[in-house]
C-alpha positions in Angstrom: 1.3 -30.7 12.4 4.0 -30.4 14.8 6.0 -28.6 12.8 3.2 -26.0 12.0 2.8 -26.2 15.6 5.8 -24.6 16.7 5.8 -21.9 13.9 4.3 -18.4 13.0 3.7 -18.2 10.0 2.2 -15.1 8.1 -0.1 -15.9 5.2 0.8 -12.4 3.4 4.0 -13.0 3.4 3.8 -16.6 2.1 1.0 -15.9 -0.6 4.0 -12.9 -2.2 6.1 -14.7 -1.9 4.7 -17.5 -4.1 3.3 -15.9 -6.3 4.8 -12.6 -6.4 2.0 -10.4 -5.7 0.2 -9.0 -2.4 -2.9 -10.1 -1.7 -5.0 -9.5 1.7 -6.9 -11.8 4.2 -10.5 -10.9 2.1 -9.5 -11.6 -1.1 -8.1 -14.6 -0.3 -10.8 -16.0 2.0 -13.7 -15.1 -1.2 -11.2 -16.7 -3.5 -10.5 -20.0 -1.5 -13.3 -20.2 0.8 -16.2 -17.7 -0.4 -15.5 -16.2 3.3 -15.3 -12.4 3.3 -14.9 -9.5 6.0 -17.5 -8.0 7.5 -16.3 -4.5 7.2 -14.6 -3.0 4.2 -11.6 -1.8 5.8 -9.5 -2.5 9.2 -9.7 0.7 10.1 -13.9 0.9 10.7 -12.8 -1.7 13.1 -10.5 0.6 15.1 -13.0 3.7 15.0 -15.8 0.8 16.4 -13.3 0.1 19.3 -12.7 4.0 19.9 -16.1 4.7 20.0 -17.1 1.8 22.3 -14.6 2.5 24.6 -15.2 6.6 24.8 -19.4 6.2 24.5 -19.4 2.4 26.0 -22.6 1.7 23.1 -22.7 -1.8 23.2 -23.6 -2.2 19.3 -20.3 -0.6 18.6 -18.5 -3.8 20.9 -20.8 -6.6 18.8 -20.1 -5.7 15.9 -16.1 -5.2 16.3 -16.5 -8.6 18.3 -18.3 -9.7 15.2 -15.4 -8.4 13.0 -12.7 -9.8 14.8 -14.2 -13.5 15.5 -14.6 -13.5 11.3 -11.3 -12.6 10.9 -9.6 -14.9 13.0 -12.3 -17.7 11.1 -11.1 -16.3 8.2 -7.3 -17.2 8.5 -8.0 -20.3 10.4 -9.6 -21.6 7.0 -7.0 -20.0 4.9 -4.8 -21.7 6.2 -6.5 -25.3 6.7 -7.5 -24.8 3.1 -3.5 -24.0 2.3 -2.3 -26.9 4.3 -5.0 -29.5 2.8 -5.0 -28.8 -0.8 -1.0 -27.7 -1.0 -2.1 -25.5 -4.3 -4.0 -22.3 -5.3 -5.0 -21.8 -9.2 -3.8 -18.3 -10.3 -4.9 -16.5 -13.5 -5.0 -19.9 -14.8 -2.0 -21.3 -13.7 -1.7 -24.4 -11.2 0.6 -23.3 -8.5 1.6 -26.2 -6.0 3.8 -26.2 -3.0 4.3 -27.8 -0.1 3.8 -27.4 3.9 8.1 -26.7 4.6 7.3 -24.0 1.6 4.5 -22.6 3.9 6.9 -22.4 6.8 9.3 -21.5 4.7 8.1 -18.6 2.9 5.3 -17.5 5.6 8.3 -17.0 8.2 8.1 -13.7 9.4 11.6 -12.5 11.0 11.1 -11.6 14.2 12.7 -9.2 16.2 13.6 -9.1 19.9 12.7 -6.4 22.2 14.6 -5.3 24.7 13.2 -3.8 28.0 14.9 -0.5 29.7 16.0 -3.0 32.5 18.9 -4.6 30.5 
């Protein structure tokens, strides 16, 4: 765990990079853990937050509250259910790796950003 710990680790990157194909957060949280989103796309989530913060209506902020507490749910399982079982079953096919693999191929390059003060 202390590995995974001190690591990002992208799970879009990792799940192309296994297997060779993109696949989103939904359609892997209905695959692995019969957890979906609760809106169809990312961006009804932005025009929520645009619209709660220019109008203030309060349904607007639950339910992009709502959204954003399943997402984060969403990957947290993911990636529990990545770590526990080490496989994923793909068009029949048994696909097994292990948890440097997930740091491994999850690693997202990051880039530093410099200020304007030096």
């Amino acid at each position: 765990m202390e590995k995974i710990n001190n690591k990002s680790i992208d799970l879009f990157l990792f799940m192309r990079s296994l297997t060779g194909k993109r696949m989103g957060l939904n359609k892997l949280g209905t695959a692995l853990i019969n957890v979906s989103k609760t809106l169809d796309v990312g961006a009804q989530g932005e025009m929520l937050w645009k619209k709660y913060q220019e109008t203030g209506d309060k349904k607007a902020l639950e339910e992009f509250k709502k959204y954003c507490k399943n997402d984060v749910r969403m990957t947290a399982l993911v990636l529990l259910y990545l770590l526990h079982y080490q496989k994923i079953f793909m068009e029949g096919e048994e696909i097994n790796f292990g948890i440097n693999d997930l740091i491994e191929k999850g690693k997202r390059e990051v880039k530093e950003v410099k200020n304007n003060n030096g």
